[in-house]
C-alpha positions as CSV (number, residue, x, y, z in Angstrom):
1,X,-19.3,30.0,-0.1
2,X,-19.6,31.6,3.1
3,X,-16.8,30.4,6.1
4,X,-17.6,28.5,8.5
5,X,-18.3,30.0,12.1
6,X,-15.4,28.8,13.8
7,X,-13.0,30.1,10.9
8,X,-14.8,33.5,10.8
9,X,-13.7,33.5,14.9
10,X,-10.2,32.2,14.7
11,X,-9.9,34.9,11.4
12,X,-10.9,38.0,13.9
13,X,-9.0,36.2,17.0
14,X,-6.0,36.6,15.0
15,X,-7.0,40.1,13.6
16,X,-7.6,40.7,17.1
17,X,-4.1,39.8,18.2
18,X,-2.5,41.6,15.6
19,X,-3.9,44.3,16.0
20,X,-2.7,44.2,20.3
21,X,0.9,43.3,19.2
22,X,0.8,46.3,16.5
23,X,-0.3,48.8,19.5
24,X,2.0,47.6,22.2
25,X,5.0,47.9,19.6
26,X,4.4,51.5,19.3
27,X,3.8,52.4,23.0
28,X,-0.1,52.8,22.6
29,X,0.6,56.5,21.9
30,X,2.9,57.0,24.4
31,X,6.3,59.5,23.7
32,X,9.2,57.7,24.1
33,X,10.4,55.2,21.4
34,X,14.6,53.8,20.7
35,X,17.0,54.1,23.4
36,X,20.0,56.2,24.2
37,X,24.0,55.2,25.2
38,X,25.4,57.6,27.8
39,X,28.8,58.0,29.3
40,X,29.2,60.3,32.5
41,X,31.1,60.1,35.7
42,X,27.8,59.4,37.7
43,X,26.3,57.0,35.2
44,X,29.4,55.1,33.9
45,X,29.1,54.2,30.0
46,X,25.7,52.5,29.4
47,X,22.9,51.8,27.7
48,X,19.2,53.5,28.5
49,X,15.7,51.9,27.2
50,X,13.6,55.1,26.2
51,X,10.2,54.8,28.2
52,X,9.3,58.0,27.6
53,X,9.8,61.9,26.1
54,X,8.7,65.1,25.6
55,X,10.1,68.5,24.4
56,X,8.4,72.5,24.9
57,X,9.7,75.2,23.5
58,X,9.8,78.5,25.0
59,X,11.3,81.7,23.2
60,X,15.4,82.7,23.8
61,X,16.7,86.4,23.1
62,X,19.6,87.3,21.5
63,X,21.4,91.0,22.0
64,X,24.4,91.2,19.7
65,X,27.1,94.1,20.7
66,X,25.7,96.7,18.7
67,X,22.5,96.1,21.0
68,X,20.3,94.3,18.1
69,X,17.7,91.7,19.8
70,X,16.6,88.5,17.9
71,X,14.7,85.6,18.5
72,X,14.9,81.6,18.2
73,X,12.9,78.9,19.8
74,X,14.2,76.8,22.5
75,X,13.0,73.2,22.3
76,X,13.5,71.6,25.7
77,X,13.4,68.0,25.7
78,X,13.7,65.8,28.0
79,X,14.0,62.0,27.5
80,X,13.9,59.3,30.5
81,X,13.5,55.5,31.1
82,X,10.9,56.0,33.5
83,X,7.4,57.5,32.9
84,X,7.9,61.5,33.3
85,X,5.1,63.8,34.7
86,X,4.4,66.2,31.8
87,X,1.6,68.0,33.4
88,X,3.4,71.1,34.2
89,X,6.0,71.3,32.0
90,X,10.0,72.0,33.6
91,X,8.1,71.7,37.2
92,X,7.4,68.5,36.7
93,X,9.6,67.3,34.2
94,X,12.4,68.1,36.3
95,X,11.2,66.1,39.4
96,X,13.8,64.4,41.6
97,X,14.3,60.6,40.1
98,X,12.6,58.1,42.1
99,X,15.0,54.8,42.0
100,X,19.0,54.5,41.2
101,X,18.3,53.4,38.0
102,X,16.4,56.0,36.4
103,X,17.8,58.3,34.2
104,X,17.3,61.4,32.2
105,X,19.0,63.2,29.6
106,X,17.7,66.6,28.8
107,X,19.0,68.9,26.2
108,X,18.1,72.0,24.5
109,X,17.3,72.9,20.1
110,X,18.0,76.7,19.8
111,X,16.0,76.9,16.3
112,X,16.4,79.5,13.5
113,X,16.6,83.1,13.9
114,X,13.2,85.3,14.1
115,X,11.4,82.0,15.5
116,X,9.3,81.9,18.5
117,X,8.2,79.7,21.1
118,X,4.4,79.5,19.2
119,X,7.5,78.3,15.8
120,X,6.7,75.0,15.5
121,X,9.7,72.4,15.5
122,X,12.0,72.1,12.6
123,X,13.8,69.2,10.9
124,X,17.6,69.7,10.6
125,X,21.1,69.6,12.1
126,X,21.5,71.2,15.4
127,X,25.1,71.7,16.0
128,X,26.8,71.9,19.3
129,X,29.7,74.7,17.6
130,X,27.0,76.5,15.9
131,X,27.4,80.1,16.9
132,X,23.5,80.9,18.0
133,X,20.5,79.1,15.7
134,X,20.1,76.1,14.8
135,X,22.4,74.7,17.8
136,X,22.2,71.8,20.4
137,X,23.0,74.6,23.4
138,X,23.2,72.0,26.2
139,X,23.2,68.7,27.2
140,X,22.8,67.0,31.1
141,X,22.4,63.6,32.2
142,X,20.6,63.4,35.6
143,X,20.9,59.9,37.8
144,X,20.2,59.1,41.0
145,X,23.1,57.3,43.9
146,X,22.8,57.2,47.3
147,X,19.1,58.9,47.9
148,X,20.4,62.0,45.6
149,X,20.5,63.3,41.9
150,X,23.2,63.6,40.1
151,X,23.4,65.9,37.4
152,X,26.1,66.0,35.0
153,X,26.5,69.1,32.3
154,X,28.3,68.9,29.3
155,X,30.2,71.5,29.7
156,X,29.2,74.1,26.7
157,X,32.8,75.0,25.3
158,X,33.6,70.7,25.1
159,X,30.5,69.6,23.8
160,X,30.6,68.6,20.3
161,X,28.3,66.5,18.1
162,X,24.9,66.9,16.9
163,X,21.4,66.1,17.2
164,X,19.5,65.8,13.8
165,X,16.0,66.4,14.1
166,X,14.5,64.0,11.2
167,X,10.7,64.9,11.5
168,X,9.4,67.9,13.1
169,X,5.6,68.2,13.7
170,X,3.4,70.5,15.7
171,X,3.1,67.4,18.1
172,X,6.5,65.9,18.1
173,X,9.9,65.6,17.1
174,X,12.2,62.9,16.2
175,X,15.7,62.8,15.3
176,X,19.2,60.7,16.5
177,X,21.6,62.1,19.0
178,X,25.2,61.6,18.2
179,X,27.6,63.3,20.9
180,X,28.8,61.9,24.2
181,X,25.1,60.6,24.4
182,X,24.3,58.5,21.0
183,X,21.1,56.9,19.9
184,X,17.4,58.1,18.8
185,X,14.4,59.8,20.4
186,X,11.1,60.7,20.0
187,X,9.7,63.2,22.1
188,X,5.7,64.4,22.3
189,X,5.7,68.4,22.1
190,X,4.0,69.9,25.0
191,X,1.5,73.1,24.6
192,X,0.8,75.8,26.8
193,X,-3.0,75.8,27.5
């Protein structure tokens, strides 16, 4: 027996809603996703809600003493609680913060030897004391006090942890931080045209 009219409408009402709360939960497409804790002299120790991320790689050479050159993919990425501009990559991803409680942690994935910036992404550790590939090579949190940026580097020969990149697409990465910043991250990987 066929329902009733005003069961068929509260059916596809809730269907309706579901299907709004299921979007909004994963940021309608939007990069970003989990959060980030942070401890730096500008910031303080705290906790940062991911609004959104993005990562690009470009390519990195390598001369060894003998003179040898190599290549490995550097996948910059950039994560913020505030909506970054993404239209022209480091130009605009790199834009002075707009309020004095944004914040944006960026760090770079040196990826395995022979890759390229056209490599795609790949899932792994990246260590920060791994000699050249596969390596977390830096890490900055930028805030703003006072009208100004701050930008704090982790200084290269102190920075330990990892960042473990869990899935690795053509379009985006994913993984967990775990160094003097801690937490997860999903970042949309930007193309050049």
């Amino acid at each position: 027996m066929p329902l009733p009219i005003s069961i068929k409408r509260i059916t596809i009402g809730l269907f309706a809603f579901a299907l709004a709360c299921a979007l909004i939960a994963s940021g309608c497409g939007k990069s970003g996703g989990a959060g980030l804790h942070v401890k730096s002299a500008a910031t303080g120790e705290k906790d940062v809600a991911t609004k959104s991320s993005y990562a690009f790689a470009v390519t990195k050479t390598f001369t060894d003493a003998s003179g040898k050159m190599t290549t490995a993919s550097s996948y910059r990425t950039y994560v913020a609680n505030y909506d970054l501009d993404s239209a022209n990559f480091a130009l605009t991803l790199d834009k002075p913060l707009a309020s004095d409680d944004a914040v944006r942690v960026v760090f770079s994935l040196v990826g395995e030897e022979g890759t390229k910036e056209a490599s795609p992404p790949k899932a792994g550790t990246y260590s920060a004391k791994a000699d050249k590939y596969m390596k977390v090579e830096d890490v900055a949190i930028v805030s703003r006090k006072g009208g100004a940026d701050n930008r704090f580097f982790l200084d290269r020969s102190t920075l330990n942890g990892q960042v473990k990149v869990n899935t690795a697409t053509a379009d985006e990465i994913a993984g967990d931080i775990d160094n003097v910043i801690k937490g997860s991250f999903t970042a949309k990987v930007l193309k050049r045209k």
